[in-house]
N, C-alpha and C positions, 0 to 999 in steps of 0.2 A: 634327777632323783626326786623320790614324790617325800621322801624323809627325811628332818635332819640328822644331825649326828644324835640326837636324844630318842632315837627312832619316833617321834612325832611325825605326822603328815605336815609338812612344810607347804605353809598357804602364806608364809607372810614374806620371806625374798622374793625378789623378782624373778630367780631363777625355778625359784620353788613353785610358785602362781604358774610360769610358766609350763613347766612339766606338768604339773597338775591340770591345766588346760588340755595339753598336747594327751593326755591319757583318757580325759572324758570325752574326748571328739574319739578316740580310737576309741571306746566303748559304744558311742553312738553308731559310729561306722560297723563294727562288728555285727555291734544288736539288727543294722539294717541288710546286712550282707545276709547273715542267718533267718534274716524276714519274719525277726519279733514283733508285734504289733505292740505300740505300746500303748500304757495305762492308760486309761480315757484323763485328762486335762480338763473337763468342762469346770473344774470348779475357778480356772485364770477367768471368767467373765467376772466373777468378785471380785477382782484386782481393781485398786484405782490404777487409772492413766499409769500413773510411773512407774508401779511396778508389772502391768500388763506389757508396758515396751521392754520390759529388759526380755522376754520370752517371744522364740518364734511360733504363734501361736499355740497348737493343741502339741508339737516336737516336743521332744525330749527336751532340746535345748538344758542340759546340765549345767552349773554354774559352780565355779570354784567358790563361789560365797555361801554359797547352800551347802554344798559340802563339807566347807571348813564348820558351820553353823553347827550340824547334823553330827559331825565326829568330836564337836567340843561343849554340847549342850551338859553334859553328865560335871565337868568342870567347869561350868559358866552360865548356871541356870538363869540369867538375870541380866537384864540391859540395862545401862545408863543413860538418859538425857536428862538434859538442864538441871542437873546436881540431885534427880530421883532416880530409885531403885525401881524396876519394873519385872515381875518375876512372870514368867513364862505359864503355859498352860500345861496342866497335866498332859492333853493330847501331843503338847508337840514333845514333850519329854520322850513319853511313851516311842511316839512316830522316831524320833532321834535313836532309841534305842535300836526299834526294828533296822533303819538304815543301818548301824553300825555293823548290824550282825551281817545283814547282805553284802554291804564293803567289804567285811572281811571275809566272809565265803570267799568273792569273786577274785578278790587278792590273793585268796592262800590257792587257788585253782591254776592262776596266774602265776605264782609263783614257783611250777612245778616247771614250767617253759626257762627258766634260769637256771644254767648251770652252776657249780661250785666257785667260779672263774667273773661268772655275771654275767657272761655272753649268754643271750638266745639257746634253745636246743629246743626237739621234740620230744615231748617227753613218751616215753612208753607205755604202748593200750593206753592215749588218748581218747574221749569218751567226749564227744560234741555234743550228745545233749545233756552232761553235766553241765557245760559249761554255760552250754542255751539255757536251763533252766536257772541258773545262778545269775543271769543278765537279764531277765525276766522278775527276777523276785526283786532284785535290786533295785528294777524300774519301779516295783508296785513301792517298794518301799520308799525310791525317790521320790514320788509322786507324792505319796500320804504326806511325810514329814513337807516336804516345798508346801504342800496346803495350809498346811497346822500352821508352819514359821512363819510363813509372809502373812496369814491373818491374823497371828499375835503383832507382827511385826506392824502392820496397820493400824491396830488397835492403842498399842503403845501409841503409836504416831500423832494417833487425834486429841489421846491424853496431853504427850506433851504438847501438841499445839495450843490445849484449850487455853492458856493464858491469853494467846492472840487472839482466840477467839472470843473470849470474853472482853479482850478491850475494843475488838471491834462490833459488839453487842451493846457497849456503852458508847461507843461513838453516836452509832446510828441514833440511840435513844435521844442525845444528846441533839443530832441536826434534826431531826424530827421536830424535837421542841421551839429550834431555833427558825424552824423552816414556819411557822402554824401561830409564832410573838414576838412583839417588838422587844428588843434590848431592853429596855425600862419592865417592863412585864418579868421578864425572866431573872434578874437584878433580884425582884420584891417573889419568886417563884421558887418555896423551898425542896420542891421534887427535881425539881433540874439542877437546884446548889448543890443537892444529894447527888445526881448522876454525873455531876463535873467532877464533886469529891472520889468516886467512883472509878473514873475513867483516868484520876490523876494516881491513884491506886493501884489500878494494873497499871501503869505504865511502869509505874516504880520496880512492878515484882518482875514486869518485864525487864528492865533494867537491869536487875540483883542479879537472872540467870543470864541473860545475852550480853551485856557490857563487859564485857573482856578487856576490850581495851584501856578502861578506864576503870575509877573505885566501886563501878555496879552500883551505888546507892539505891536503898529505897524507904531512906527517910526525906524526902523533899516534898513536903504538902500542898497543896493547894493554894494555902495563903501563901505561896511566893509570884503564884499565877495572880490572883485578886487584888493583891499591893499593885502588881506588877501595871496590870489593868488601870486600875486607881489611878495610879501616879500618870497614864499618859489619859486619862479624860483628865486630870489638873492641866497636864500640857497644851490644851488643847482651850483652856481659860484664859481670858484676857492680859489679866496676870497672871503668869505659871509659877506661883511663889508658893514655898513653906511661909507657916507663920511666922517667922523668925525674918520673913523678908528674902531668904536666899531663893535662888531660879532653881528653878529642878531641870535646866536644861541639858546638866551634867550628865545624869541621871535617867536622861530619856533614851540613849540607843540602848544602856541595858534593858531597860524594859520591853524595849520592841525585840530584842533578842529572845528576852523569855518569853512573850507572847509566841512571835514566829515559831519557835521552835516548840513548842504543845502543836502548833496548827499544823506545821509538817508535818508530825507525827499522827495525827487527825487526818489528814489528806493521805498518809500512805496506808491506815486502815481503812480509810474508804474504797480504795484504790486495790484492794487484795480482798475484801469480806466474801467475793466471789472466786477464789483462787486460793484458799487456805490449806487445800491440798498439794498447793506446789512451793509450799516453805518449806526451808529445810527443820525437821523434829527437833535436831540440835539448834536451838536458835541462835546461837551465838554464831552457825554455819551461813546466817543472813546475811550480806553485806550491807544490804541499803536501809536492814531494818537496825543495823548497831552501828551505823552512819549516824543514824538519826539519835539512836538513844545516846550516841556521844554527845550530841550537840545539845541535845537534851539538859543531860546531867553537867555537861559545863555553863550553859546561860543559865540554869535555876541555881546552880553551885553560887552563882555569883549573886544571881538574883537574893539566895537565902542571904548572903552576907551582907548586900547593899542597899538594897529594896525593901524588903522586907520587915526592919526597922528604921522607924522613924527615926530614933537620934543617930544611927547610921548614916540615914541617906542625906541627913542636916549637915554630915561633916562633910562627907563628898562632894555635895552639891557645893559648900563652902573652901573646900579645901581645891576642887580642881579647876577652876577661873581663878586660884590665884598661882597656882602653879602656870598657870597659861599666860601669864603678866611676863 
């Protein structure tokens, strides 16, 4: 059945997607047995990669997702990623409409082959090129609206990526500076403490919308990075002591944790700035990118507590060699 009980077109059970399959390939087969030529395609070479592969080239190739799309745009004008609204184009509204009307032409034509009972029958003075011309408009109309949807749908896509993409426009700016000055240089270099504060920025708003698994934060600033730094060049001094005399050697695996994990996060935008078209728009749909923003928000979570103040990390440092007694 292509309907539920609410007479809706059923795209969402498996049984329902199903049927719905099994009726667009029998519309394809028909359209090809009757020797429709279909709509010219040329506009899939716009497609990026991923969505040129879901399509056998310039074919029909019908998709239950376009359909369900086309029959529900009038009650669902608007997509969500990463916690935005994105509203549609007048053209594919428009195109949504035309589709619906040729659907349902081709349905109620269809529907005259059912008897009262639900079996099959032919129906009387049958008229084949009613029904050829009805699998033909349907086509122009599939065609228009699949153009409209998938390059709204694209368009949303590079919006919602832009967060990654702007942290990986701040990365880059970032190794550039670091690739061209020494450490000491860039320390005393207030364009590049800008592009740190920057890049520690998006990570955060990336964070807010992709960290699911965890509190999302994107309050953790910069200075939990800079302490974090700080304290292991003390480490790294003759004597690695607060003034107070105690060892900060408590205190150093956190630190190299919060460092590590900004650089991971650094290495896997460097590692994608050429591939931004194969994340998924929901980012929270990333695995290895809310891997990272976990570990993220758990070493700076900690680092904000421990590191990041000095009469903090005086009691830690002092408190955990004696706990180790």
């Amino acid at each position: 059945r292509l309907q539920d009980d609410g007479g809706r077109l059923d795209t969402q059970s498996d049984k329902g997607v199903e049927a719905c399959n099994r009726f667009l390939n029998a519309l394809e087969n028909a359209a090809e047995v009757f020797g429709l030529e279909p709509a010219p395609r040329v506009y899939r070479v716009r497609f990026s990669t991923n969505y040129r592969a879901l399509f056998d080239g310039d074919s029909r190739s019908y998709r239950v997702d376009i359909l369900e799309a086309g029959t529900s745009l009038n009650q669902h004008p608007v997509i969500w990623a990463n916690g935005e609204e994105y509203e549609l184009s007048e053209e594919a509204m428009l195109r949504s409409e035309l589709l619906c009307q040729a659907w349902s032409e081709v349905c109620a034509i269809l529907d005259e082959w059912v008897s009262p009972s639900g079996s099959p029958r032919m129906p009387t003075g049958f008229d084949r090129s009613r029904l050829e011309d009805a699998l033909g408009r349907l086509d122009v109309a599939w065609a228009g609206f699949e153009s409209a949807y998938i390059m709204d749908l694209m368009k949303v896509q590079e919006r919602a990526r832009r967060l990654v993409a702007q942290a990986v426009e701040c990365e880059c700016v970032l190794s550039e500076y670091e690739s061209r000055f020494f450490k000491e240089q860039l320390v005393e270099m207030p364009i590049y403490q800008a592009e740190k504060r920057a890049l520690v920025a998006c990570i955060a708003r990336l964070n807010s919308v992709a960290n699911f698994q965890r509190k999302g934060r994107d309050d953790l600033p910069v200075g939990i990075l800079d302490a974090a730094v700080e304290l292991l060049e003390r480490c790294e001094e003759a004597e690695p002591n607060l003034a107070n005399g105690v060892s900060l050697g408590a205190a150093r695996g956190l630190a190299e944790q919060v460092v590590e994990s900004f650089e991971d996060l650094r290495d896997y935008l460097h590692e994608i700035q050429h591939h931004l078209d194969l994340l998924h728009p929901h980012l929270c749909q990333n695995q290895r990118l809310v891997e990272k923003l976990v570990r993220w928000e758990e070493t700076w979570e900690v680092g904000a507590r421990y590191i990041h103040h000095e009469d903090v990390l005086s009691s830690l440092c002092y408190l955990v060699p004696q706990l180790q007694r």
